[in-house]
C-alpha positions in Angstrom: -19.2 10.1 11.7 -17.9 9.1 15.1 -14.2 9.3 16.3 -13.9 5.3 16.0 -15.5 5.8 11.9 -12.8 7.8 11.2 -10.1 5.9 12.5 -11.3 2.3 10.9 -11.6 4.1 7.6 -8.2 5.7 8.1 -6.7 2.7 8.9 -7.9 1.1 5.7 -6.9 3.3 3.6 -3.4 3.1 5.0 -3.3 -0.6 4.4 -4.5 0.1 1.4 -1.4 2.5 0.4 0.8 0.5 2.7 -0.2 -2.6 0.1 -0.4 -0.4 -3.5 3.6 0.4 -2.1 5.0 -2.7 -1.6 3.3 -4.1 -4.4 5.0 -1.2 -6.6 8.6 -1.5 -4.9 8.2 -5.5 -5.7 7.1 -5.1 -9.5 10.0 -2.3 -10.0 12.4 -4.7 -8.5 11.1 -7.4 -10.2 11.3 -5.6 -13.4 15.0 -4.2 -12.8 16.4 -7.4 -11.7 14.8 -9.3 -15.5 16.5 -6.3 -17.4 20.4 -7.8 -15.7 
């Protein structure tokens, strides 16, 4: 793999994460906020 490979499949897989996060963060919030 080249230098450029690496960083396109680097930078995927941080959005990726970077998605997977917020999702989680919003779904906790969502969830604590219907509990009060």
């Amino acid at each position: 793999m080249t230098g450029m490979d690496w960083l396109a499949v680097l930078g995927i897989s941080f959005i990726a994460v970077l998605i997977a996060v917020i999702m989680a963060i919003g779904l906790f919030a969502f969830a604590k906020s219907d509990k009060n």
